[in-house]
C-alpha distance (Angstrom), angle and dihedral (degrees) to the residues before:
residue distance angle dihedral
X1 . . .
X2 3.92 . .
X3 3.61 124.6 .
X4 3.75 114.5 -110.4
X5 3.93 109.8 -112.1
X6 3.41 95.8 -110.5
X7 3.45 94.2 55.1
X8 3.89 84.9 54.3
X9 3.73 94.0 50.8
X10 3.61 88.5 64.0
X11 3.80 91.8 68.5
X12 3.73 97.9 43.6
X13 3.87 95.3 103.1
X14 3.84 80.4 52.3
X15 3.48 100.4 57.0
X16 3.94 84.1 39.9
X17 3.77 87.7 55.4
X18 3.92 92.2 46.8
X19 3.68 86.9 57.7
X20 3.72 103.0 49.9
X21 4.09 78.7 46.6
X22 3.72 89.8 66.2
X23 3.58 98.6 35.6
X24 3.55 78.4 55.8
X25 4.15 87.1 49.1
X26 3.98 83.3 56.8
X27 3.48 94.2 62.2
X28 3.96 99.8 43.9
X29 3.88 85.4 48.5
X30 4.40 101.2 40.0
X31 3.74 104.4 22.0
X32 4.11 95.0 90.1
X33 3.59 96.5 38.5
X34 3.53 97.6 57.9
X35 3.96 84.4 53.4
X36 3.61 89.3 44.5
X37 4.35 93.3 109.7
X38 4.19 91.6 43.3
X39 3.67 88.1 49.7
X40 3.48 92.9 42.5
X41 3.93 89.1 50.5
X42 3.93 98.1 40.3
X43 3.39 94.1 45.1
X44 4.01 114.8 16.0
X45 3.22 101.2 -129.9
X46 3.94 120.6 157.8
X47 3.68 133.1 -107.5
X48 4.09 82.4 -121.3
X49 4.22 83.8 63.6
X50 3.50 106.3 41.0
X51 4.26 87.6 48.4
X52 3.63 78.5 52.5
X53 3.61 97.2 56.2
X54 3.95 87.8 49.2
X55 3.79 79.3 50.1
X56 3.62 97.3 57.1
X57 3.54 86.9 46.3
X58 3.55 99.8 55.6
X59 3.77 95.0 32.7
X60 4.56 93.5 52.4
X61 4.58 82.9 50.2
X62 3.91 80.5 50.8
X63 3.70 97.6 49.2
X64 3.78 96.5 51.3
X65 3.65 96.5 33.2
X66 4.24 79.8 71.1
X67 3.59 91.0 32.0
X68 3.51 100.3 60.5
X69 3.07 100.6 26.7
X70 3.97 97.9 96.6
X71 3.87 83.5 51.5
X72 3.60 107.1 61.4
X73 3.13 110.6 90.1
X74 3.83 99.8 45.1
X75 3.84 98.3 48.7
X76 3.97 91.5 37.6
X77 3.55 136.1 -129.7
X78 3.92 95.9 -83.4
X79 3.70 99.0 69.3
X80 3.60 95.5 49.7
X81 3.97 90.3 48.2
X82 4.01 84.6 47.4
X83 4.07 90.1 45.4
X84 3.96 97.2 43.8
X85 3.81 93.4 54.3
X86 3.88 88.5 47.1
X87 3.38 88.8 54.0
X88 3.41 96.5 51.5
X89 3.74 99.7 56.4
X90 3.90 95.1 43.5
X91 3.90 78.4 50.6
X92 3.72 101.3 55.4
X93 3.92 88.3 40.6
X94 3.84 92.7 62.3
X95 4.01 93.2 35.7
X96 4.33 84.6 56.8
X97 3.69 90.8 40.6
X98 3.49 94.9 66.3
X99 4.05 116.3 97.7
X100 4.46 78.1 48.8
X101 3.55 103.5 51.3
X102 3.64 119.1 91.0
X103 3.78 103.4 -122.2
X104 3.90 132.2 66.7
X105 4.04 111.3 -48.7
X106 3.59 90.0 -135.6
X107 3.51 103.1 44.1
X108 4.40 77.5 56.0
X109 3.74 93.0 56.3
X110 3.22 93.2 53.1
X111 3.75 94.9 40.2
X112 3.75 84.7 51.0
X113 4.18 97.2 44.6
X114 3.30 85.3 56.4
X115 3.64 101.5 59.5
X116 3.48 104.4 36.3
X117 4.05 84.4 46.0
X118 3.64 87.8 60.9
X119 3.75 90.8 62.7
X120 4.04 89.9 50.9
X121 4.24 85.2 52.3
X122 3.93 84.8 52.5
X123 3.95 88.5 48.9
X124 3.79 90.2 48.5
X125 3.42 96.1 47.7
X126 3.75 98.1 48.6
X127 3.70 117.0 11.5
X128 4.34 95.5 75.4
X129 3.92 93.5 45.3
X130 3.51 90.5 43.7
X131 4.45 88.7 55.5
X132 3.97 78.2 41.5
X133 3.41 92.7 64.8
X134 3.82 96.1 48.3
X135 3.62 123.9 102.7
X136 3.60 109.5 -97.2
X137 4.06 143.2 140.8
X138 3.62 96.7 -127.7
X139 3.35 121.0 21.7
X140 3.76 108.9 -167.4
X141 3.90 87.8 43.1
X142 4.27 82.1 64.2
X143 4.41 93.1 36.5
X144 3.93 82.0 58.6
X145 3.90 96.0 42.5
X146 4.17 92.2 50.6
X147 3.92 88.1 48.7
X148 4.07 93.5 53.7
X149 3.59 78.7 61.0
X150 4.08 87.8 70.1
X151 3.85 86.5 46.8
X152 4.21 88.2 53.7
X153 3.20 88.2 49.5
X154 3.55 97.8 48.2
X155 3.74 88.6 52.0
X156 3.45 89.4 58.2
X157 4.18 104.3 48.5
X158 3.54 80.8 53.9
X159 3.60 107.7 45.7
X160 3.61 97.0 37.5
X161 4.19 97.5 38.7
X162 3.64 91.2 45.0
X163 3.75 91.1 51.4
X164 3.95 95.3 42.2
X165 3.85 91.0 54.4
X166 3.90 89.6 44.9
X167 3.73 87.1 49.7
X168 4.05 98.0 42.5
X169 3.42 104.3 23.4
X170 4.23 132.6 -100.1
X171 3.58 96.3 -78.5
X172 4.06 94.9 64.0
X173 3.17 87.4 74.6
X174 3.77 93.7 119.6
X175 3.54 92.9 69.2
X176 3.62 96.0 59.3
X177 3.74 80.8 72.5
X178 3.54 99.2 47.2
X179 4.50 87.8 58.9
X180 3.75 89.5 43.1
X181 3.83 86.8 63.6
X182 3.44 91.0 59.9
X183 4.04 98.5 81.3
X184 3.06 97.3 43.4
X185 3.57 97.1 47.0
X186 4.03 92.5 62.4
X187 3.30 96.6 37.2
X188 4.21 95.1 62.6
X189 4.03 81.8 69.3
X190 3.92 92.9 48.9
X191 3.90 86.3 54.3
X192 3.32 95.7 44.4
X193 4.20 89.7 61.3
X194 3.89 103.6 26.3
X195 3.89 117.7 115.5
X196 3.87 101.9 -114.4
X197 3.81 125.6 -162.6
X198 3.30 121.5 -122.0
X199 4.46 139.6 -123.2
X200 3.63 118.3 -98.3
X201 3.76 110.4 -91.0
X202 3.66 111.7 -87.8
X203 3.72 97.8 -117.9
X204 3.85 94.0 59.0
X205 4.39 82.0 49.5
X206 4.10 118.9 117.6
X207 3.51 111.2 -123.3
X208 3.74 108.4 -91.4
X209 3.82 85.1 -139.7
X210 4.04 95.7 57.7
X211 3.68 91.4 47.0
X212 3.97 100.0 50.8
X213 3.96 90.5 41.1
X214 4.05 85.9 48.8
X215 3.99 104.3 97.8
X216 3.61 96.7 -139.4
X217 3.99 84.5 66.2
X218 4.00 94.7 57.0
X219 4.22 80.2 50.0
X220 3.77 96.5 60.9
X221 4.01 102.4 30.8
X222 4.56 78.8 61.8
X223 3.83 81.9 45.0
X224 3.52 99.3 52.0
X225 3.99 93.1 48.3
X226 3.45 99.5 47.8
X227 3.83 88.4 46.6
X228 3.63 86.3 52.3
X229 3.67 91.9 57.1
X230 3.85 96.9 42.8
X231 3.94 87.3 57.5
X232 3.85 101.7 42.1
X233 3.53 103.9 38.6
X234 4.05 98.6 58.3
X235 3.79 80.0 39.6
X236 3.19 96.5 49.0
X237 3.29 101.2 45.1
X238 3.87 105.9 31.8
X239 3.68 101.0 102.2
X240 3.74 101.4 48.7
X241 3.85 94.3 41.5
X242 4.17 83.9 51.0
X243 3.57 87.8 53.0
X244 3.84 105.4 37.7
X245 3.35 104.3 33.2
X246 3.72 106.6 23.7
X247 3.50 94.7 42.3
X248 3.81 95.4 -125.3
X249 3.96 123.5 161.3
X250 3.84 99.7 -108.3
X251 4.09 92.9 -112.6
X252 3.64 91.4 48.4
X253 4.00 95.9 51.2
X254 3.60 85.7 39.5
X255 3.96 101.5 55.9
X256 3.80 101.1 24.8
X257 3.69 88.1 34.5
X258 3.94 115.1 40.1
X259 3.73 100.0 20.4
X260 3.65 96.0 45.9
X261 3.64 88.7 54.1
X262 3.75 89.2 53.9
X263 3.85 88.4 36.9
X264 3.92 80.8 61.1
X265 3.45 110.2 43.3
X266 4.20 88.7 41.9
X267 3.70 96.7 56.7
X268 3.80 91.4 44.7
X269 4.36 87.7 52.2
X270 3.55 86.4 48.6
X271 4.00 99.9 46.1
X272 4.38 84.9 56.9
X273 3.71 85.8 41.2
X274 3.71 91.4 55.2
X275 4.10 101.4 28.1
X276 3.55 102.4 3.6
X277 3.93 118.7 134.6
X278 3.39 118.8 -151.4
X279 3.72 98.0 -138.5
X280 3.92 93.2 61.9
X281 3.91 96.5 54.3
X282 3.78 101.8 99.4
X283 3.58 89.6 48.7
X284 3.40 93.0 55.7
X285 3.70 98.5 38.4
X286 3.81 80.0 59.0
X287 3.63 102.0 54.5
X288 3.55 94.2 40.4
X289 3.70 92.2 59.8
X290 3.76 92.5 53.0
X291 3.77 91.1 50.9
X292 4.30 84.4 50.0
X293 3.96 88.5 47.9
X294 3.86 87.3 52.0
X295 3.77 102.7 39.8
X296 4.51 78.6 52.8
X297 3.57 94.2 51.2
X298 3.98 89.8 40.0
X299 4.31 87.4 56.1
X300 2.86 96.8 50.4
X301 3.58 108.0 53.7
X302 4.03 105.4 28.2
X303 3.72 113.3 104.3
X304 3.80 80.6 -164.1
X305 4.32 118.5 95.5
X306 4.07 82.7 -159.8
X307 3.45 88.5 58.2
X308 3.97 98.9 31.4
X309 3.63 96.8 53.0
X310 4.22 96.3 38.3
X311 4.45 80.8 60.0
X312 3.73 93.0 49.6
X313 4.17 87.2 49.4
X314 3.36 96.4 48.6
X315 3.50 98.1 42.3
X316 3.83 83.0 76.3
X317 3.35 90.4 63.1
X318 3.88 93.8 49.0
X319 3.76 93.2 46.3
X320 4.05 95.5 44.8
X321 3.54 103.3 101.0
X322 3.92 103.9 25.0
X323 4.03 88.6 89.0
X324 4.04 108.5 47.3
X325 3.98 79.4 23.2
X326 3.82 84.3 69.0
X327 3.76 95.2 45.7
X328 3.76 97.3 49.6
X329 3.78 91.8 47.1
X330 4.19 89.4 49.5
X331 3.81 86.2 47.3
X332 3.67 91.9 50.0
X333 3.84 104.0 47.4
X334 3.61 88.8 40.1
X335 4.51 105.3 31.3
X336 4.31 87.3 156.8
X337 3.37 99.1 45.8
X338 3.85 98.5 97.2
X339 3.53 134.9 -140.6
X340 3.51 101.0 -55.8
X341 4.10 88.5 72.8
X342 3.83 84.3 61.1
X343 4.08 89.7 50.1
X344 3.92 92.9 49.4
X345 3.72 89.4 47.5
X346 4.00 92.8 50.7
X347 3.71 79.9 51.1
X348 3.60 96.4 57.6
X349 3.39 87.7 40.0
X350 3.84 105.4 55.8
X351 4.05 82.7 36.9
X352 3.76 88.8 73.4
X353 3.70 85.6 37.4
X354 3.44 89.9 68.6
X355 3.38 111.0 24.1
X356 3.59 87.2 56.0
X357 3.73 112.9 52.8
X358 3.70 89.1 38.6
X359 4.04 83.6 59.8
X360 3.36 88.0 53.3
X361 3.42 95.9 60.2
X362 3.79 95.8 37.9
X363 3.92 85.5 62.6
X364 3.35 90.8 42.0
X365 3.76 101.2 64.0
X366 3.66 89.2 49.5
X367 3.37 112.0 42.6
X368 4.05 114.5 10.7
X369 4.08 126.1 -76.2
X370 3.95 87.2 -102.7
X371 3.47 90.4 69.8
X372 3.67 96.0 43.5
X373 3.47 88.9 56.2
X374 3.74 102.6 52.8
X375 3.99 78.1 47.1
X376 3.20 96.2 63.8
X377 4.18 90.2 65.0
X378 3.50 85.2 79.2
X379 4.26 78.2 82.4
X380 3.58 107.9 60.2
X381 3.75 85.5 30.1
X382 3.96 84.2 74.9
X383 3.49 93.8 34.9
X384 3.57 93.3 71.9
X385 3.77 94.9 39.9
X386 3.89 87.6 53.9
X387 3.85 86.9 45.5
X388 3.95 91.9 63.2
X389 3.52 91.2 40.5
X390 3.86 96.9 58.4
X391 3.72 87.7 35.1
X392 4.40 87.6 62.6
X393 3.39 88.9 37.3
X394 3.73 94.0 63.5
X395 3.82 91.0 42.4
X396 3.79 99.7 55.5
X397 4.43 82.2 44.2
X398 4.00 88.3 56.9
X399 4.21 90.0 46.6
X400 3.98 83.0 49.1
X401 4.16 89.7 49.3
X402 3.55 94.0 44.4
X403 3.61 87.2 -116.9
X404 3.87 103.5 132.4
C-alpha cells in the first residue's frame, strides 16, 4: 500500500538530510586523493602511503560498519546520524591542522582520516536503511537517487578544491578542509530534529542465520566488494594517473578527468532514481560493468590522453549502478532482514573500497600506474560473473516457490 503524499512530504527534509549526508560521504572518501600530487610534492610521501591513507579510510568505515552493526537498532538511527557528522568535522579539523601541530604531519593525516572516516562508516551504516525505510513507490529508483548525491558531491570536492589550490596555491590545502566542515557542521542540527523512519519490528525479522547461510547472500556480499573496488580505484586514482602518466596539467586531469567521472556516474544514479525500473537493474548492472572492465583495459594501455582520459570518464558511467545496484538487490532478496543486512553490505562494500585503491597503489610503486590500471579489470571482470550467478540463483529460487 503506498503512502499518501502528504505523509511523504513529512520526510522530505529527511531525505534532504540523507543527501547532504552523502555529499558529506564524498568528501570523507575524495578530498585526499585529489590532493594526492601536492601532498606528494610538499611532503614526499609515496604512492605506497597515500593508498594507505585511502586504506585507513576504507578499512576504520569497515571496522565500525561490523562494530555497530549489532547496535543499531537499539540506540536508533538518529544518534549515529548525529555522531557521524560530529565526527566528520572534528575529522577535517585535525586533517587541516596538520603542517601546525607539533608532531609528525603524517602521523596527523592519518590521525585525522581516521576520525573523520569514522563519521563516513556511521553514514554507511545508517544513511541507505534509513531512505529504505521511507515511504516511497519504488524503492531502488530512490537508493540510486540518494547515492547520485555522493557523485554531486564528488563533482564538487573536485571542481571546487582543484580550482581553490589553482587559485591559492598547493600549500592551502588546509583550508580546503576547514570549508568542507561547513556541511556537515549544519547538518548535525538538521539530524538532530528530522522525523526518521523506523526498522521493521523484530518479530516480522528473517533470521540473520537463514539469510547468511542462503547462497544467494555469499553472491552479493563478492558483488558488493568488487563493485566497491571498480568505483574507488578509477576514482581514486584518476587525477594522479591524468597527471603522471597522461601528462595532463593537474586542473585539466582534475576537472575533465575526476569530475567528469563523477559527472557520469551521478547523472546515470539519478536517471534510475528518476525513471529507473526495478526489473531492469541487473541488466544494467551487467552492462555497466563491462563498459568499466573496458574503459580499465582502455587506460591502461592508450598512449593517447584523448583516449586515456575519455576511459576514466566513462568508467563513471560503467561503474554507476554497481554500488546502490548491490543494495537494492540485497534489500530485495532479503526485504525482512533488517538493518544489519544493509551494515554487512556497507562492509563489503567499503572492503573493496579499500582493499582496492590501496592495490592500486601497491602495483603502482612497482611496476607503473598503467599497469595498475589495467589490473584493476580484474574488478568488474567479477562483477559480471557474480551478476549471472545471483541472476541463476534467483531463477532456480522462483522454480522452488512456484513462482515461474
Amino acid at each position: 500500500m503506498t503512502e499518501a503524499p502528504e505523509g511523504r512530504n513529512i520526510y522530505r527534509m529527511t531525505f534532504t538530510a540523507c543527501c547532504a549526508a552523502y555529499v558529506v560521504q564524498a568528501a570523507v572518501v575524495n578530498l585526499t586523493p585529489v590532493l594526492f600530487v601536492p601532498l606528494r610534492e610538499q611532503y614526499g610521501f609515496s604512492y605506497s602511503q597515500l593508498g594507505a591513507l585511502v586504506l585507513a579510510n576504507f578499512l576504520t568505515q569497515l571496522i565500525i560498519d561490523l562494530i555497530s552493526t549489532p547496535f543499531i537498532d537499539k540506540i536508533g538511527f538518529r544518534f549515529f546520524a548525529v555522531a557521524g557528522h560530529v565526527c566528520a568535522v572534528v575529522g577535517f579539523a585535525v586533517f587541516a591542522a596538520a603542517p601546525i601541530l607539533p608532531f609528525p604531519t603524517y602521523s596527523v593525516l592519518v590521525a585525522g582520516t581516521i576520525i573523520f572516516s569514522l563519521g563516513g562508516g556511521m553514514f554507511e551504516l545508517i544513511i541507505s536503511p534509513i531512505v529504505n525505510s521511507l515511504p516511497a513507490k519504488e524503492k531502488s529508483a530512490s537508493m540510486s537517487l540518494l547515492h547520485s548525491f555522493y557523485c554531486w558531491g564528488q563533482v564538487s570536492v573536485a571542481l571546487l578544491t582543484t580550482l581553490f589550490i589553482f587559485i591559492f596555491g598547493r600549500e592551502s590545502w588546509p583550508y580546503v578542509f576547514v570549508f568542507w566542515m561547513l556541511i556537515p557542521f549544519v547538518n548535525i542540527f538538521v539530524f538532530a530534529k528530522c522525523r526518521l523512519g523506523k526498522p521493521a519490528p523484530e518479530h516480522k525479522r528473517s533470521n540473520p542465520l537463514s539469510v547468511i547461510k542462503n547462497s544467494r547472500f555469499a553472491v552479493l556480499i563478492l558483488l558488493i566488494i568488487c563493485a566497491g573496488a571498480s568505483e574507488l580505484v578509477m576514482a581514486q586514482w584518476t587525477s594522479a594517473f591524468m597527471e603522471d602518466v597522461m601528462e595532463l596539467p593537474k586542473i585539466v586531469g582534475d576537472i575533465a578527468g575526476v569530475c567528469m567521472f563523477a559527472v557520469m556516474m551521478g547523472t546515470a544514479r539519478t536517471l534510475n532514481g528518476v525513471k529507473g525500473k526495478g526489473e531492469y537493474l541487473r541488466r544494467l548492472m551487467f552492462a555497466g560493468a563491462a563498459l568499466a572492465f573496458v574503459c580499465y583495459i582502455i587506460a591502461g594501455t592508450t598512449n593517447f590522453p584523448a583516449v586515456g582520459l575519455a576511459a576514466c570518464i566513462f568508467c563513471g558511467l560503467g561503474v554507476s549502478l554497481l554500488w546502490p545496484g548491490a543494495l537494492s538487490l540485497a534489500g530485495r532478496a532479503f526485504p525482512l532482514a533488517g538493518t544489519w543486512l544493509f551494515a554487512i553490505m556497507a562492509a563489503g562494500g567499503d572492503t573493496g573500497a579499500s582493499i582496492g585503491p590501496w592495490l592500486a597503489g601497491v602495483i603502482a610503486d612497482g611496476t607503473g600506474l598503467r599497469v595498475s590500471m589495467v589490473s584493476a579489470s580484474a574488478f568488474p571482470l567479477i562483477v559480471m560473473a557474480t551478476l549471472f550467478i545471483f541472476g541463476k540463483l534467483e531463477s532456480d529460487k522462483k522454480i522452488e516457490d512456484g513462482d515461474v
